[in-house]
ROSE-4610 file (N, C-alpha, C; in Angstrom, 1 decimal, always signed):
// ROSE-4610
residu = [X/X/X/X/X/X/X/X/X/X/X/X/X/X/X/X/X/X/X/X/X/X/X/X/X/X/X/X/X/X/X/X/X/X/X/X/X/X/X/X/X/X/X/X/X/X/X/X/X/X/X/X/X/X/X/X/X/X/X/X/X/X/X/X/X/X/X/X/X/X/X/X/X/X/X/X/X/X/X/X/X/X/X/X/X/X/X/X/X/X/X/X/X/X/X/X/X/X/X/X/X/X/X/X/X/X/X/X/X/X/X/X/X/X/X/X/X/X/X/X/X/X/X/X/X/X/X/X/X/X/X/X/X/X/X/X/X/X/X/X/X/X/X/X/X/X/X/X/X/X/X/X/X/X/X/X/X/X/X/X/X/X/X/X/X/X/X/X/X/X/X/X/X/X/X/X/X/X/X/X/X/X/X/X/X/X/X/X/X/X/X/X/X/X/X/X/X/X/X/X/X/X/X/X/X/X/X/X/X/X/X/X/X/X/X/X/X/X/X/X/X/X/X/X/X/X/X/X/X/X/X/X/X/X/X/X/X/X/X/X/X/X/X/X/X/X/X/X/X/X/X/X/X/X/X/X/X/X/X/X/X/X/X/X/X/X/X/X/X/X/X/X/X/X/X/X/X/X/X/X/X/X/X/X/X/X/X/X/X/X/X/X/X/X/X/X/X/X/X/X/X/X/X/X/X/X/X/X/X/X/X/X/X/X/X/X/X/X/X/X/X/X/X/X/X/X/X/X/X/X/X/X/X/X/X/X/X/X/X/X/X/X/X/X/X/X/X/X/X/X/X/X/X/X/X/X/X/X/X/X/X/X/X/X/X/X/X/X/X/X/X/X/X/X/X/X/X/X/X/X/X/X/X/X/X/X/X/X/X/X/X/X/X/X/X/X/X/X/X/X/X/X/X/X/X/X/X/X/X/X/X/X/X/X/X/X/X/X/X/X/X/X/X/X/X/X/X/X/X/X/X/X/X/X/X/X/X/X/X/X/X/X/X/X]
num = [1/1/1/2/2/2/3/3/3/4/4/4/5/5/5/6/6/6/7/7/7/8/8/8/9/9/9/10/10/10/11/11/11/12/12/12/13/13/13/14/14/14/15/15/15/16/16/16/17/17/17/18/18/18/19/19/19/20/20/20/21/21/21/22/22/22/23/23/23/24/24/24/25/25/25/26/26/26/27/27/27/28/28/28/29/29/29/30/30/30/31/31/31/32/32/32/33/33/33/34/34/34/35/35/35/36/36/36/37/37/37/38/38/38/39/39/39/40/40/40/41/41/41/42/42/42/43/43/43/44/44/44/45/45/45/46/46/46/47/47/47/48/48/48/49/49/49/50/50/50/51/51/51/52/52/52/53/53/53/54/54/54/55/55/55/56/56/56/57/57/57/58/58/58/59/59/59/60/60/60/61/61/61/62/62/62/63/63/63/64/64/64/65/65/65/66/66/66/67/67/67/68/68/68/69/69/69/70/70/70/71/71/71/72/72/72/73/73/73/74/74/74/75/75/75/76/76/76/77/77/77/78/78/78/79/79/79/80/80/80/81/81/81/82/82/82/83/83/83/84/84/84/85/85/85/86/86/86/87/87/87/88/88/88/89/89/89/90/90/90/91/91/91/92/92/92/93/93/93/94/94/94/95/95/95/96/96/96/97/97/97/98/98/98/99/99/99/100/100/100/101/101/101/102/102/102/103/103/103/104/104/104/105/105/105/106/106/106/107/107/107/108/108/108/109/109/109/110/110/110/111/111/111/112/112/112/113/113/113/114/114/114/115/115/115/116/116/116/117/117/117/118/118/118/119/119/119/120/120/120/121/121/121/122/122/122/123/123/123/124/124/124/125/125/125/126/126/126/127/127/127/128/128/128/129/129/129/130/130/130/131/131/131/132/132/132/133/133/133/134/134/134/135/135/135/136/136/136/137/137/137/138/138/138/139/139/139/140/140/140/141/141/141/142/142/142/143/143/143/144/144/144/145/145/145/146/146/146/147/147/147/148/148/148]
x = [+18.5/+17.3/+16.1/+15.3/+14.0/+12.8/+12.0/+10.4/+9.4/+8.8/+7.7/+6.7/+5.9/+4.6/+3.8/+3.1/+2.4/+3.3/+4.5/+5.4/+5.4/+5.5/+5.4/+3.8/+2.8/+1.5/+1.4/+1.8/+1.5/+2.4/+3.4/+4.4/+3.7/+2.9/+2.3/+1.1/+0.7/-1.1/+0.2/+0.7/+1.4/+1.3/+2.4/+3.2/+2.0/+0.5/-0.4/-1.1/-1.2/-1.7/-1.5/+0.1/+0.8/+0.9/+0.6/+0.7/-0.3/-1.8/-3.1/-3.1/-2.5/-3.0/-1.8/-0.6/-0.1/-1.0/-1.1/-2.3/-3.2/-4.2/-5.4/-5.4/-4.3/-4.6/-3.2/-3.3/-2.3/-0.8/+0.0/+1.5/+1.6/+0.9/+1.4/+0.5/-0.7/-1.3/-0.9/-0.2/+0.8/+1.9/+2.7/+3.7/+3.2/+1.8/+1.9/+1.0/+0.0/+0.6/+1.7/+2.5/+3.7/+4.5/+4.4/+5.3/+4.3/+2.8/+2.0/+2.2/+2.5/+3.1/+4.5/+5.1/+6.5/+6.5/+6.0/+5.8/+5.3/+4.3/+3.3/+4.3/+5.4/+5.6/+6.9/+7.7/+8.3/+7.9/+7.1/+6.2/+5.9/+5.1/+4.9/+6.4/+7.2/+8.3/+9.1/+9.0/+9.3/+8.9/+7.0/+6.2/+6.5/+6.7/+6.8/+8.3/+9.4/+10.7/+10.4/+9.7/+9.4/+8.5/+7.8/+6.6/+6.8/+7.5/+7.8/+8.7/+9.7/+10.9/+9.6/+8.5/+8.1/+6.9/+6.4/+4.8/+5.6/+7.1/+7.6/+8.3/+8.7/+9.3/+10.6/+11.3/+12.8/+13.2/+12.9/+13.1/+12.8/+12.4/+13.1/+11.7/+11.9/+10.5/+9.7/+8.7/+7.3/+7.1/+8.0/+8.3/+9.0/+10.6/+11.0/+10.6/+9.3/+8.5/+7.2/+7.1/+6.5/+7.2/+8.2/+9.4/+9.3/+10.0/+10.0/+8.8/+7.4/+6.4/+5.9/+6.3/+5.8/+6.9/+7.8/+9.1/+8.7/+8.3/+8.2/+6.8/+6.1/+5.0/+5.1/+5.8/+6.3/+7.0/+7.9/+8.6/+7.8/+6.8/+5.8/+5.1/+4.3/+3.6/+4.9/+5.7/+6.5/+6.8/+7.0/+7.2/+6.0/+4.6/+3.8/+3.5/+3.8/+3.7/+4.6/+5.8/+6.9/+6.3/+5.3/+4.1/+3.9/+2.7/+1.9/+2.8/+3.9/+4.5/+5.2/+5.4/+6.3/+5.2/+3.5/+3.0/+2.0/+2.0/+1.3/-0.4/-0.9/-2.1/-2.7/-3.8/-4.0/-4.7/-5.3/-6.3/-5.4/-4.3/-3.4/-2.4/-1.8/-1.1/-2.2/-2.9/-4.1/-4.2/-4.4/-4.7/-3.3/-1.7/-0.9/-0.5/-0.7/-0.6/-1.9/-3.2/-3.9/-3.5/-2.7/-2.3/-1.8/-1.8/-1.2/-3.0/-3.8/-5.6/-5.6/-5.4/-6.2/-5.3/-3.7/-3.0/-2.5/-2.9/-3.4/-4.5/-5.1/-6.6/-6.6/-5.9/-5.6/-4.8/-3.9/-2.5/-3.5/-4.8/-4.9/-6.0/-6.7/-7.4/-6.9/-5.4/-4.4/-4.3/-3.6/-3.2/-4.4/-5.5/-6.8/-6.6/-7.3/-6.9/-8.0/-7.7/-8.9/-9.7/-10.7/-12.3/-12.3/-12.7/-12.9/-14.6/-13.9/-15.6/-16.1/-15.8/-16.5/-17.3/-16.9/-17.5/-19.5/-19.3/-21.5/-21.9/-22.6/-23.5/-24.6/-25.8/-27.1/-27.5/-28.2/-29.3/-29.7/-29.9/-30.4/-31.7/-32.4/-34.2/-34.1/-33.1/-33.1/-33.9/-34.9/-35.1/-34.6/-33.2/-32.3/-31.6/-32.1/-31.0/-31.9/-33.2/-34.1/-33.2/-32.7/-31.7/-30.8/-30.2/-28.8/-29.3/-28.4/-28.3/-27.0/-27.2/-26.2/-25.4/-26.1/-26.0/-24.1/-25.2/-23.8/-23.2/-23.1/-22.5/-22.9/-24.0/-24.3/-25.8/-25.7/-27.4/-28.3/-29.7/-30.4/-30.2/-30.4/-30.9/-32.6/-33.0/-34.4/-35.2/-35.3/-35.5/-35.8/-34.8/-34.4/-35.2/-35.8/-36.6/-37.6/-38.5/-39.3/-39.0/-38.0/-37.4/-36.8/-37.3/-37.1/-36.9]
y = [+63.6/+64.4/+63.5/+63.9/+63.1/+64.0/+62.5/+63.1/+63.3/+64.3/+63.7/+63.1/+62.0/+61.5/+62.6/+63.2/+64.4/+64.6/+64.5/+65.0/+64.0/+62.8/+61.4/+61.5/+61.4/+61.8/+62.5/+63.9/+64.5/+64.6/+63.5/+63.4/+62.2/+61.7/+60.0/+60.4/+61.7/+62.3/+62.8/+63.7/+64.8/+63.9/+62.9/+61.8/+61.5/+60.8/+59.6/+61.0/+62.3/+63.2/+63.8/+63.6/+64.1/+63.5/+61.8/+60.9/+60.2/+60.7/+60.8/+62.1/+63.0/+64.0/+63.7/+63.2/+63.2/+61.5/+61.2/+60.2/+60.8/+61.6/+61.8/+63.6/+64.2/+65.4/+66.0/+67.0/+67.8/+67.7/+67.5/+67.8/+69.0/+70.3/+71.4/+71.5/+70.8/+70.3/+69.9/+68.9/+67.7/+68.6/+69.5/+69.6/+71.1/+71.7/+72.7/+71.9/+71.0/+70.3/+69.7/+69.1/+69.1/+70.1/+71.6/+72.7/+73.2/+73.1/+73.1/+72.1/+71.0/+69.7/+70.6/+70.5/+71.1/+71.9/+73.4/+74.5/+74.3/+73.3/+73.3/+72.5/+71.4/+70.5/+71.3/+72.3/+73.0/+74.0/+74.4/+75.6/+74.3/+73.9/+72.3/+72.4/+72.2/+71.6/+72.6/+74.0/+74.9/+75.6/+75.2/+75.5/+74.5/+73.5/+72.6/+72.4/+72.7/+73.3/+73.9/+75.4/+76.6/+76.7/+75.8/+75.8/+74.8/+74.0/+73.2/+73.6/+74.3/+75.2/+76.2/+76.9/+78.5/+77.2/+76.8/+75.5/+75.2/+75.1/+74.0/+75.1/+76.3/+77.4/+77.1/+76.5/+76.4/+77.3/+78.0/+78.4/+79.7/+80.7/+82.2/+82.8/+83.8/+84.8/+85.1/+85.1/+85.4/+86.4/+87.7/+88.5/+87.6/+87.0/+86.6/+85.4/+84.5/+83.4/+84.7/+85.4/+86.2/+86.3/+87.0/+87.5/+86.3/+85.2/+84.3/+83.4/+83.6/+83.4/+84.4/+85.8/+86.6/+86.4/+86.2/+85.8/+84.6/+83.4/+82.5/+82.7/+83.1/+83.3/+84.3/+84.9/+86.2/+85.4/+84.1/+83.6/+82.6/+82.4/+81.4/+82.0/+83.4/+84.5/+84.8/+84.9/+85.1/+83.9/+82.5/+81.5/+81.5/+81.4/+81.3/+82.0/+83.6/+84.4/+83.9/+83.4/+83.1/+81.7/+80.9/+79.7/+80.6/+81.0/+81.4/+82.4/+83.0/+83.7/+82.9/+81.7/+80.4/+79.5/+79.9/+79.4/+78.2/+78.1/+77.3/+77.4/+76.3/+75.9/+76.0/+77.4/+77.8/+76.4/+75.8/+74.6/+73.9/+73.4/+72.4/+73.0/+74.3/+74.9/+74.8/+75.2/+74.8/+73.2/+72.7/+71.5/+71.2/+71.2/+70.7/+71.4/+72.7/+73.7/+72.9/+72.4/+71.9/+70.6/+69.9/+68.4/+68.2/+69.3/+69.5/+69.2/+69.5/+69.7/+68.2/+67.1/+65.7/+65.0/+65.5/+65.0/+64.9/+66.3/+66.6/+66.8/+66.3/+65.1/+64.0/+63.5/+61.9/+61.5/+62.8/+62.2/+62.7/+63.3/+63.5/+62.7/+62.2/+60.9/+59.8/+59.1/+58.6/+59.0/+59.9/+60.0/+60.8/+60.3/+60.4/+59.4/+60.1/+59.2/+58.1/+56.9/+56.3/+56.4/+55.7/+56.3/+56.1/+56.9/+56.6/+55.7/+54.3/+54.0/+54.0/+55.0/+55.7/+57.0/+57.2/+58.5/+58.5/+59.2/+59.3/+60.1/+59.3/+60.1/+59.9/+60.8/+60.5/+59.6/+59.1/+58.0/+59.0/+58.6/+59.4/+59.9/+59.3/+59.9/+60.4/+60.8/+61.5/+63.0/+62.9/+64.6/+65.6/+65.6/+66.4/+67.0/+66.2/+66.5/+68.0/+68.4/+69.1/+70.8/+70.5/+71.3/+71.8/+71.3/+72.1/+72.3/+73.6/+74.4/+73.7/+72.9/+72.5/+73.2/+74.5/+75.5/+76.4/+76.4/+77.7/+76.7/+74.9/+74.2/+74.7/+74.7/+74.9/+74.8/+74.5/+74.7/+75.8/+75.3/+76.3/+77.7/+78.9/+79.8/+79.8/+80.0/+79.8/+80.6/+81.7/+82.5/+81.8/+80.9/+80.2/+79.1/+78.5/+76.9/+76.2/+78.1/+77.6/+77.9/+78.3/+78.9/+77.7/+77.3/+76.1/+76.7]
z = [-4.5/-4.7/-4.5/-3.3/-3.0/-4.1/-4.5/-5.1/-4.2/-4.2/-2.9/-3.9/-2.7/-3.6/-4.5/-4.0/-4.9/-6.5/-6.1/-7.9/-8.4/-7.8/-8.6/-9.0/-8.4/-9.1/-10.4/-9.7/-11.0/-12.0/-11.9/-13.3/-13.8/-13.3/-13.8/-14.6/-13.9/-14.6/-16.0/-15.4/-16.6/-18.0/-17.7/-18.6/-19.5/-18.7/-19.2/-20.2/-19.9/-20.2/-22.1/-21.7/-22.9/-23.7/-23.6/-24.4/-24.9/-24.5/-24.9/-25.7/-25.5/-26.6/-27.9/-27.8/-28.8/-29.9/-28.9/-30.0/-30.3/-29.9/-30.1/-31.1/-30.3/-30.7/-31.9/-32.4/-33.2/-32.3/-32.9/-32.6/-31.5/-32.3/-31.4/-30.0/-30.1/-29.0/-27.8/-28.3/-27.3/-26.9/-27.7/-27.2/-26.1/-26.5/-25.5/-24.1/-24.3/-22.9/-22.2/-22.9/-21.9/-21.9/-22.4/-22.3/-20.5/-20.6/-19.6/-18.6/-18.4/-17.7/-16.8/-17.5/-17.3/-16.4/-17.0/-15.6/-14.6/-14.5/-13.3/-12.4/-13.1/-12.4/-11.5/-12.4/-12.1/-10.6/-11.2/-10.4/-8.8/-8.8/-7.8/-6.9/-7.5/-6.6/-6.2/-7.0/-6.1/-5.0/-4.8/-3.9/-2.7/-3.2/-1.7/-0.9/-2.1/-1.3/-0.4/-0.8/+0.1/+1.3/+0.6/+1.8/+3.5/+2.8/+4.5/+5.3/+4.8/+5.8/+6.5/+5.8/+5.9/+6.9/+6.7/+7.8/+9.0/+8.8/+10.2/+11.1/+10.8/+11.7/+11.3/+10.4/+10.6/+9.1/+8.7/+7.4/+7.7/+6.2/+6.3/+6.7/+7.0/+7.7/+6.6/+7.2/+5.8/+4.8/+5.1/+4.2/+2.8/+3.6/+2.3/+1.9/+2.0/+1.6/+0.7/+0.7/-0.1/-1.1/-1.0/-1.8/-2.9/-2.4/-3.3/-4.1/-3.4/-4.4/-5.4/-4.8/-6.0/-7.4/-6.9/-8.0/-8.7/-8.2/-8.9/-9.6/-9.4/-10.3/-11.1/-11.1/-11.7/-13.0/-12.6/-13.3/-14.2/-13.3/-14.3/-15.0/-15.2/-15.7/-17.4/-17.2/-18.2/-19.0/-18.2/-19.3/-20.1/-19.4/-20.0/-21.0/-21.1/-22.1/-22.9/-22.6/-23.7/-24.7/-23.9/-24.4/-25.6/-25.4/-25.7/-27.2/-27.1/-27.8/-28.6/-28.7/-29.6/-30.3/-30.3/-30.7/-29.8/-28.4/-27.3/-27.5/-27.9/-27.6/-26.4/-26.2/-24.9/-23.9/-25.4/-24.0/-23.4/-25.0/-24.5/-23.4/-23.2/-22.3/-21.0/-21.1/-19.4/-19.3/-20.2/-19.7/-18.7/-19.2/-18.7/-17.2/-17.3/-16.3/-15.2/-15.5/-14.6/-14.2/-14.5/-14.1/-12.5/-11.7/-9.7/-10.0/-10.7/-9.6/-9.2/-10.2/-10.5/-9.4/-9.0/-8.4/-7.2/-6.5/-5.4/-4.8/-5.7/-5.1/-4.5/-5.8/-6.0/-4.5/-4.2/-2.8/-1.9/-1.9/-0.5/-0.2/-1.2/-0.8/-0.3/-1.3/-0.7/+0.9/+1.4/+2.7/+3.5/+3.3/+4.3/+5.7/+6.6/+8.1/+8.3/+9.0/+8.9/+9.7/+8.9/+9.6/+11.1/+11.6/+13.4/+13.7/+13.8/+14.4/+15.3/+16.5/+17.1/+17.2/+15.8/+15.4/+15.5/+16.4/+16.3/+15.2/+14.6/+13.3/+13.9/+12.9/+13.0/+11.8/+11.8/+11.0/+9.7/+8.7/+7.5/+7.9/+8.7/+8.6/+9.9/+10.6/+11.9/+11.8/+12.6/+12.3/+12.9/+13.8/+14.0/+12.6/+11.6/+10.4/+9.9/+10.0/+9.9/+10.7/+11.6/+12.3/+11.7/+11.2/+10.2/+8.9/+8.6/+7.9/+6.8/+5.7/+5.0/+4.1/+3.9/+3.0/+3.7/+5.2/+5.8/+7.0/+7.1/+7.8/+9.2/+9.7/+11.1/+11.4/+12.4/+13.3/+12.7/+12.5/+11.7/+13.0/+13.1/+14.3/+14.4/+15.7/+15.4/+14.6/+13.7/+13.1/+11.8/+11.6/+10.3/+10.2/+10.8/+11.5/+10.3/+10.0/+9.1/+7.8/+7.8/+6.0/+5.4/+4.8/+3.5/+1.9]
């Protein structure tokens, strides 16, 4: 059984996660973050089984890559009620359910390409920069020139 990086991340956030709130916070706290830890990590590694067969063409047609995400969320929707039905601390159950955000950050800053130093930028006080539209990522239209 391989881990991908991303599951080693977010078992390292999960772990550091669950073991800050059992110091810091209530018992049932701690344990509904890592009942939240758990699913996500769960939920995580069932998505990326699925997802690389269904990205690379060698795996099942998009119908049943549907099939099998509405199932798994379907599956996750119910543990969670079963959380939440045993007693689960909703923050602490989100907080652990949120531990893929910090982690799939974390791996994609990790595997960023490097910088091209041929890349042409403009100068900070360029007044071409006056041109774009930061708002909607494009060239102002002329209409737009004088709206500030």
């Amino acid at each position: 059984m391989t881990i991908e990086p991303i599951e080693r991340t977010n078992f390292t956030l999960s772990a550091g996660a669950i073991a800050i709130s059992a110091a810091v916070a209530t018992p049932a706290f701690a344990w509904s973050v890592a009942t939240g830890a758990l699913l996500e990590t769960l939920n995580l590694r069932g998505l990326i089984r699925t997802a690389r067969p269904f990205f690379s063409g060698n795996g099942f047609g998009s119908g049943t890559w549907v099939l099998i995400y509405v199932l798994r969320f379907g599956w996750l929707a119910v543990a969670i009620g079963a959380a939440f039905y045993f007693g689960a601390d909703p923050v602490g159950l989100l907080l652990g359910l949120s531990m893929v955000v910090p982690a799939a950050t974390l791996e994609g800053w990790r595997k960023r390409g490097p910088a091209d130093p041929s890349t042409v930028a403009l100068e900070p006080d360029d007044p071409e920069w006056e041109r774009w539209n930061s708002w909607l990522a494009r060239e102002r239209a002329e209409d737009e020139e004088g709206d500030e």
